[in-house]
N, CA and C atoms as a LAMMPS dump frame, in Angstrom:
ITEM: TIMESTEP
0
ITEM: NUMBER OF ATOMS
348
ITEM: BOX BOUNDS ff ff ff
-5.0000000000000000e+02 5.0000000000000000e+02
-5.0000000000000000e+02 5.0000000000000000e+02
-5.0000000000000000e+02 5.0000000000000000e+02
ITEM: ATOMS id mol type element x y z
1 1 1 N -133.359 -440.505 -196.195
2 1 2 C -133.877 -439.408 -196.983
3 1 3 C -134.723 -439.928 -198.145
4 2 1 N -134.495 -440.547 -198.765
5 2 2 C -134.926 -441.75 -199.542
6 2 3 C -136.314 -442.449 -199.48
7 3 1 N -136.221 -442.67 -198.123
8 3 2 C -137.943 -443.571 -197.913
9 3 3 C -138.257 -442.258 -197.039
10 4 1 N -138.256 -441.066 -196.969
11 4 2 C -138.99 -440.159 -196.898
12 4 3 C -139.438 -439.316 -197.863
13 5 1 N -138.795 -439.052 -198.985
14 5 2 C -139.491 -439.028 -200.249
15 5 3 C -140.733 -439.822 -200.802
16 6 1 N -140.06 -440.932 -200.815
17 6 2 C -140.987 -441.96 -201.448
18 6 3 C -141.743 -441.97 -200.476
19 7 1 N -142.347 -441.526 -199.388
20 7 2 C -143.44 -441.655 -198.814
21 7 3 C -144.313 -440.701 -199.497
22 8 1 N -143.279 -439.404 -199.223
23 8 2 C -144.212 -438.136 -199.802
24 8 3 C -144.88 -438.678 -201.478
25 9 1 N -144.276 -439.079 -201.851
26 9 2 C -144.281 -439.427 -203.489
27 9 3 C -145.792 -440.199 -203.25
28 10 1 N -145.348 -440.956 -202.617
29 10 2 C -146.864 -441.891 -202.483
30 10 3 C -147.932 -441.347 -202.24
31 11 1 N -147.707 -440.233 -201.312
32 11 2 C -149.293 -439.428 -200.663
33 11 3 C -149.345 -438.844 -201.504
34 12 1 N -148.548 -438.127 -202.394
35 12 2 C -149.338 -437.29 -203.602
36 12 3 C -149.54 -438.041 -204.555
37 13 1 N -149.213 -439.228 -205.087
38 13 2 C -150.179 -440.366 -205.523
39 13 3 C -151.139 -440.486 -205.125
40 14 1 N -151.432 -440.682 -204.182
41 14 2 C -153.004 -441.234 -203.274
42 14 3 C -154.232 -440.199 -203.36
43 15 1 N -153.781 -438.844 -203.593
44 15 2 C -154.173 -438.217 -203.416
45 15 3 C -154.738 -437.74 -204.796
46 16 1 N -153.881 -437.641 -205.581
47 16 2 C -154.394 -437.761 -207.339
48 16 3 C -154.768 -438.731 -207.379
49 17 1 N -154.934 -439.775 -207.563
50 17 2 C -156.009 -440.858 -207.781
51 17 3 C -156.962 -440.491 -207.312
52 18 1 N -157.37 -440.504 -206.009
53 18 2 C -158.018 -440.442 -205.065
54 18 3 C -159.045 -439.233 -205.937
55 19 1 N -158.362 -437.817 -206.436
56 19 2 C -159.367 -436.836 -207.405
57 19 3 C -160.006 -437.384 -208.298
58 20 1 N -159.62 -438.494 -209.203
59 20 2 C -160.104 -439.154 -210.281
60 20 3 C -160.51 -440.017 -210.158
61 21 1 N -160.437 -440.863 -209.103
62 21 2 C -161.063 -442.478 -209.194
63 21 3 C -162.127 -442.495 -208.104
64 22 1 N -163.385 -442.653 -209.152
65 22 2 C -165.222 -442.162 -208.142
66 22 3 C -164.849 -443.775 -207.6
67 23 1 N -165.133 -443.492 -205.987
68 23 2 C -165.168 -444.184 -204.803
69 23 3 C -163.997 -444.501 -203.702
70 24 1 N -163.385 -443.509 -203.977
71 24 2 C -162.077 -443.511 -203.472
72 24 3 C -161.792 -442.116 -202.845
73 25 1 N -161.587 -441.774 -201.596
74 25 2 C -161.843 -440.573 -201.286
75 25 3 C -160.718 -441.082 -199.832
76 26 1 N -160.149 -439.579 -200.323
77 26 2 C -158.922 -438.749 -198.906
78 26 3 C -159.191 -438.004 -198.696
79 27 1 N -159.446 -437.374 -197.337
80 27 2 C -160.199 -436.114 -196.74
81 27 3 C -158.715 -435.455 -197.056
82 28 1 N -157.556 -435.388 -196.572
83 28 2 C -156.72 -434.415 -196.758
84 28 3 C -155.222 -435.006 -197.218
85 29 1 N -153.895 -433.896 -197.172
86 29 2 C -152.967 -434.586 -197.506
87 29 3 C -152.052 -435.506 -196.102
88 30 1 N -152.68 -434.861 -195.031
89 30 2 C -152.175 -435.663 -194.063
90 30 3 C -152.989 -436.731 -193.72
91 31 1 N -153.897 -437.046 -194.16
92 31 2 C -154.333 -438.631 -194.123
93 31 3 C -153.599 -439.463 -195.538
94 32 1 N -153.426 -438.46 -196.273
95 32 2 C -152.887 -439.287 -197.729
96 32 3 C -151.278 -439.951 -197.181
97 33 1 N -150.755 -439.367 -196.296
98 33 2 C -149.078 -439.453 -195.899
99 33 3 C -149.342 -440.574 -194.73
100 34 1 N -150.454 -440.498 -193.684
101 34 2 C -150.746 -441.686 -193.047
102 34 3 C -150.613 -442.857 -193.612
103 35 1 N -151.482 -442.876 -194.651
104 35 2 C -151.814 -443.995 -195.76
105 35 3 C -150.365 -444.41 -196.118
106 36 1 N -149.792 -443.762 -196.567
107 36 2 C -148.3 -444.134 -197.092
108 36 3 C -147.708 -444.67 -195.935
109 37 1 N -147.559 -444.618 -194.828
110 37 2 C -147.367 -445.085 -194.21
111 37 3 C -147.559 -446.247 -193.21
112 38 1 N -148.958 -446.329 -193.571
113 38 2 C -149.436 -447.805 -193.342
114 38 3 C -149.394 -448.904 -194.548
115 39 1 N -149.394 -448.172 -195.766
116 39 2 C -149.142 -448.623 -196.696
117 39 3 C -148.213 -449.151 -196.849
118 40 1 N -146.97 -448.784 -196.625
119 40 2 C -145.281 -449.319 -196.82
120 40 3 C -145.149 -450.401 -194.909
121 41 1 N -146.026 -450.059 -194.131
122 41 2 C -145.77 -450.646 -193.036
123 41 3 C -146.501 -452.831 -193.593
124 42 1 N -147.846 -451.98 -193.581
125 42 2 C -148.936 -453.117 -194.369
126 42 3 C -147.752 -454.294 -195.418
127 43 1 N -147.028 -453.948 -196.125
128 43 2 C -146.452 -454.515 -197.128
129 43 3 C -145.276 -455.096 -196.53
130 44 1 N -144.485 -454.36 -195.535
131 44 2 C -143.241 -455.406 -194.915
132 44 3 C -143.407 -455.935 -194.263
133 45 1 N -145.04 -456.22 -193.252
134 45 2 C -145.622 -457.175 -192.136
135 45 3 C -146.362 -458.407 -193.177
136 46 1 N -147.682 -457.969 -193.368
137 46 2 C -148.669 -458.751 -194.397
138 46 3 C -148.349 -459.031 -195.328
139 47 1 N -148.369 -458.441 -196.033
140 47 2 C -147.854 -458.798 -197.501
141 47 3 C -147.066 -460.416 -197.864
142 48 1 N -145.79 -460.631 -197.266
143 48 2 C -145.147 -461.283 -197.263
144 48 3 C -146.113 -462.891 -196.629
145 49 1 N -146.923 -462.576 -195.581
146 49 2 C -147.407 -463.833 -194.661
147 49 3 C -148.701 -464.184 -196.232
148 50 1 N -149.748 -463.275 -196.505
149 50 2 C -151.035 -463.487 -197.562
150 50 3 C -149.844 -463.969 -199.024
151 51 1 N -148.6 -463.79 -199.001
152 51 2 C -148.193 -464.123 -200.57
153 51 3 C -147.971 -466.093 -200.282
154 52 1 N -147.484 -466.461 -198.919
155 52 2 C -146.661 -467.394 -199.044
156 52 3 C -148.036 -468.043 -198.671
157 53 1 N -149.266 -467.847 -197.981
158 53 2 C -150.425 -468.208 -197.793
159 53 3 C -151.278 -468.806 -199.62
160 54 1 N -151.347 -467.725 -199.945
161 54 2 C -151.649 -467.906 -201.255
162 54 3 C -151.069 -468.188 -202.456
163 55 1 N -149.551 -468.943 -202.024
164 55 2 C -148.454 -469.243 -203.282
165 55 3 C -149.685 -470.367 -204.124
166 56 1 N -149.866 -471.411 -204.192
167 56 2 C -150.327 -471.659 -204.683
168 56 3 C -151.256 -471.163 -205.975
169 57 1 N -152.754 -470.207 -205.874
170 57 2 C -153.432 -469.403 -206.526
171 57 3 C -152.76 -468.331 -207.087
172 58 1 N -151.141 -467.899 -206.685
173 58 2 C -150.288 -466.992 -207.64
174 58 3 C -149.727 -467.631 -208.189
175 59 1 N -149.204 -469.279 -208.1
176 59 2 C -148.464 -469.846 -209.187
177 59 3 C -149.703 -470.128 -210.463
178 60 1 N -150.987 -470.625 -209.641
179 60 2 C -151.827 -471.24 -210.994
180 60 3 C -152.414 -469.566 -212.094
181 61 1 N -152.138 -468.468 -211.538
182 61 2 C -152.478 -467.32 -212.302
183 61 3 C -151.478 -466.652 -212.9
184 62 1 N -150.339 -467.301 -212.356
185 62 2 C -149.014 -466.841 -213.143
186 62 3 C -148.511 -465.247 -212.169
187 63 1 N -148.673 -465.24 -211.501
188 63 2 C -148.648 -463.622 -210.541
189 63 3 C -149.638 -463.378 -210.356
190 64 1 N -150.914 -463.737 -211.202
191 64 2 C -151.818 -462.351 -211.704
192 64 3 C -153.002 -461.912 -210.277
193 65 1 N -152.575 -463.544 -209.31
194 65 2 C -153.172 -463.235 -207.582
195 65 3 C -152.46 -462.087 -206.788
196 66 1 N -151.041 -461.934 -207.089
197 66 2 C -150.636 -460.769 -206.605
198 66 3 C -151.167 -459.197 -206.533
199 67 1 N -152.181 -459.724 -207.99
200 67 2 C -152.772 -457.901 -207.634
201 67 3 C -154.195 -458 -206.664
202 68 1 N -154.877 -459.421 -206.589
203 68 2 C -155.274 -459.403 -205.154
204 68 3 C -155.147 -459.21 -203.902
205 69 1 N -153.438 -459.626 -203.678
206 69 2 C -153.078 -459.087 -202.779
207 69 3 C -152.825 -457.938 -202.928
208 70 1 N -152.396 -457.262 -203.194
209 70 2 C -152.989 -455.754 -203.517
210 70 3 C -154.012 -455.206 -202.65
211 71 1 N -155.029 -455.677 -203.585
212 71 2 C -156.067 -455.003 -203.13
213 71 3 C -156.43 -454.943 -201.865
214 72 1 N -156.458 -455.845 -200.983
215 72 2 C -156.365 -456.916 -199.997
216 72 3 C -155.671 -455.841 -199.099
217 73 1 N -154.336 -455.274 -199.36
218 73 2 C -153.614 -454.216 -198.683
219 73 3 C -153.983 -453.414 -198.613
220 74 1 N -154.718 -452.669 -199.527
221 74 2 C -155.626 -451.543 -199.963
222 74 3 C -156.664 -451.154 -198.712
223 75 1 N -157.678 -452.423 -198.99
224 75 2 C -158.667 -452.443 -197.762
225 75 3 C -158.472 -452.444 -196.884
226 76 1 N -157.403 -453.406 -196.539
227 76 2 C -156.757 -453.364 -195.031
228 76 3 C -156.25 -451.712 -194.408
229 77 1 N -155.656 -451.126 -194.97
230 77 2 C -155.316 -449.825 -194.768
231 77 3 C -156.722 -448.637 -194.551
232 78 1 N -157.589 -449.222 -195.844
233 78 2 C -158.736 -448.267 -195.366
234 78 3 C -159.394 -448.449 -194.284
235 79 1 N -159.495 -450.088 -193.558
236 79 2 C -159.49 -450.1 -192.306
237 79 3 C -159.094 -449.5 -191.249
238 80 1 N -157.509 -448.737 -191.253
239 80 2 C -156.873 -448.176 -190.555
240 80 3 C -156.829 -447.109 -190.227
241 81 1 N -156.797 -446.333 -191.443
242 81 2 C -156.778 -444.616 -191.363
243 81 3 C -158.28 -444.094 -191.795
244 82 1 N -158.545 -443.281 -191.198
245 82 2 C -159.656 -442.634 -190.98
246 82 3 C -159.934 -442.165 -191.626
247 83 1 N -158.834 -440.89 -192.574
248 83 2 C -158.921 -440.011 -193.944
249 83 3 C -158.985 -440.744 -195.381
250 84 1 N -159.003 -442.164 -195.369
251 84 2 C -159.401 -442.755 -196.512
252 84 3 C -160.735 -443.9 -196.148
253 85 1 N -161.184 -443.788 -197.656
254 85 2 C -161.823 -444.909 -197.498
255 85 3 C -162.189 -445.608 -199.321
256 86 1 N -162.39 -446.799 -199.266
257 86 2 C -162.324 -447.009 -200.574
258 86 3 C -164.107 -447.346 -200.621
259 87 1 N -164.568 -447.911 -202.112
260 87 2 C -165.883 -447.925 -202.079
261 87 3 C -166.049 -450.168 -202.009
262 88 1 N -164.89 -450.419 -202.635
263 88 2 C -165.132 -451.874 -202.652
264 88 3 C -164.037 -452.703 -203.098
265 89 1 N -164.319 -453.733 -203.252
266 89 2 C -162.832 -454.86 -203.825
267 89 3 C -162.535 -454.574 -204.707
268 90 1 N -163.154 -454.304 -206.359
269 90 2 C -162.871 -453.947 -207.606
270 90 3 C -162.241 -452.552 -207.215
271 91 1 N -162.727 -451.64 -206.513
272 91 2 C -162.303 -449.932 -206.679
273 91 3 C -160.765 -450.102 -205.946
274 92 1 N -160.66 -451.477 -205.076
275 92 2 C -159.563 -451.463 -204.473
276 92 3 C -158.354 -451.972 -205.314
277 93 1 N -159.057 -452.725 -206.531
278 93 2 C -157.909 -453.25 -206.909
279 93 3 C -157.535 -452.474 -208.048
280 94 1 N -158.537 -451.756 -208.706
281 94 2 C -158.178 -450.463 -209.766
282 94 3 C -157.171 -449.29 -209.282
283 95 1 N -157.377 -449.065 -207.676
284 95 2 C -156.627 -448.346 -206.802
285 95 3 C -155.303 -448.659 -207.017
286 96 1 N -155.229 -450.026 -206.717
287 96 2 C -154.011 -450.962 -206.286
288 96 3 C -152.996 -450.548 -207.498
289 97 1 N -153.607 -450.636 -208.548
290 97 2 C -153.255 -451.22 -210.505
291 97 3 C -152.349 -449.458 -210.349
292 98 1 N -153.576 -448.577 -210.623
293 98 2 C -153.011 -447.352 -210.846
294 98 3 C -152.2 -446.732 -209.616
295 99 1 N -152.094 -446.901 -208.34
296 99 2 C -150.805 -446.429 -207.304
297 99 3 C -149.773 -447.093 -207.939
298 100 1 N -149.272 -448.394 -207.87
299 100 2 C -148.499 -448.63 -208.745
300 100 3 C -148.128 -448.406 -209.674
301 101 1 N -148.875 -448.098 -210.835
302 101 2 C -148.012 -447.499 -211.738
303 101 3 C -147.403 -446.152 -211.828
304 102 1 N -148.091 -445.585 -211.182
305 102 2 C -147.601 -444.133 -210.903
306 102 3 C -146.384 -443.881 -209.986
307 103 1 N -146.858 -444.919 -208.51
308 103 2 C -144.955 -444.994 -208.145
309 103 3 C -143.945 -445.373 -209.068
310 104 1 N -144.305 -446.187 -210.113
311 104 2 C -142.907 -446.764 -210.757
312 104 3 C -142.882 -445.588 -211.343
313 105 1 N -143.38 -444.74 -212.219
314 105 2 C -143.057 -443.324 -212.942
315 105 3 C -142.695 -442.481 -211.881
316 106 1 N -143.137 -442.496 -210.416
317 106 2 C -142.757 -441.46 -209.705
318 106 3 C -141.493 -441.699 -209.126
319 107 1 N -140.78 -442.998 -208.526
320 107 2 C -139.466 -443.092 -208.637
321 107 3 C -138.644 -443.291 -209.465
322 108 1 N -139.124 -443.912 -210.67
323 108 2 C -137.968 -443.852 -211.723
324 108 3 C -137.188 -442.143 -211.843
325 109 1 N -137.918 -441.233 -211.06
326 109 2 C -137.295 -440.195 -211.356
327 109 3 C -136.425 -440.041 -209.971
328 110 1 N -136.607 -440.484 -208.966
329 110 2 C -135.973 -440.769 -207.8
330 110 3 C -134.639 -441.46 -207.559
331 111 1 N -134.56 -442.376 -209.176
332 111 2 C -133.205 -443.226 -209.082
333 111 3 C -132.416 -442.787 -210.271
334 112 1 N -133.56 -441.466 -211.388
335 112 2 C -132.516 -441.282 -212.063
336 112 3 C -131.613 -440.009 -211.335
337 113 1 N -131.942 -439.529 -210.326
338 113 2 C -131.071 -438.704 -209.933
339 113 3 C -129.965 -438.984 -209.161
340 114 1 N -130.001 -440.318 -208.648
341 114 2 C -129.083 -441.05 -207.99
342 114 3 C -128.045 -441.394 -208.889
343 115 1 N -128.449 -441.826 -210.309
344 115 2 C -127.261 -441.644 -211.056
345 115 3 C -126.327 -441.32 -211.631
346 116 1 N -126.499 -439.608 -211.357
347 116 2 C -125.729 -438.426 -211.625
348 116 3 C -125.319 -438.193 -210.611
């Protein structure tokens, strides 16, 4: 029930950004829920192989290559689904910066209800 929320959570992330951030465009909310879903797929396949690939350039930046990989996920996904598309590497990684922060505000409300 849990990682079906947080999917939804994510597509209506994607989808507000997506209103505000010029070059970044979701035709609808069911491509935005695709996305989430290649998105969370993208991250437990790739993710893991491009981090241990690129340990090196994340130790000499201190993390700060991790939000490349990011982005990196970003594109890869707009590769995938049809209802998104991003405009470039920078728009991908501004993408990257602000989905993230908005999931951490959008589940922190997800785990404070778990605690009651």
């Amino acid at each position: 029930m849990k990682t079906i929320l947080r999917m939804l959570l994510t597509a209506v992330a994607v989808v507000v950004i997506a209103n505000f951030l010029p070059g970044v465009t979701v035709t609808n909310f069911v491509s935005a829920l695709f996305l989430a879903i290649v998105l969370a797929f993208l991250r437990i396949t790739v993710k893991p192989i491009l981090i241990i690939l690129t340990l090196p350039a994340t130790i000499l930046t201190l993390g700060l290559f991790l939000l490349v990989i990011n982005a990196i996920i970003i594109l890869l996904a707009s590769y995938f689904v049809d209802g998104f598309e991003v405009a470039g590497f920078w728009t991908a990684l501004l993408f990257s910066i602000l989905l993230s922060i908005l999931q951490s505000i959008l589940y922190s409300f997800l785990n404070e209800d778990d605690k009651k």
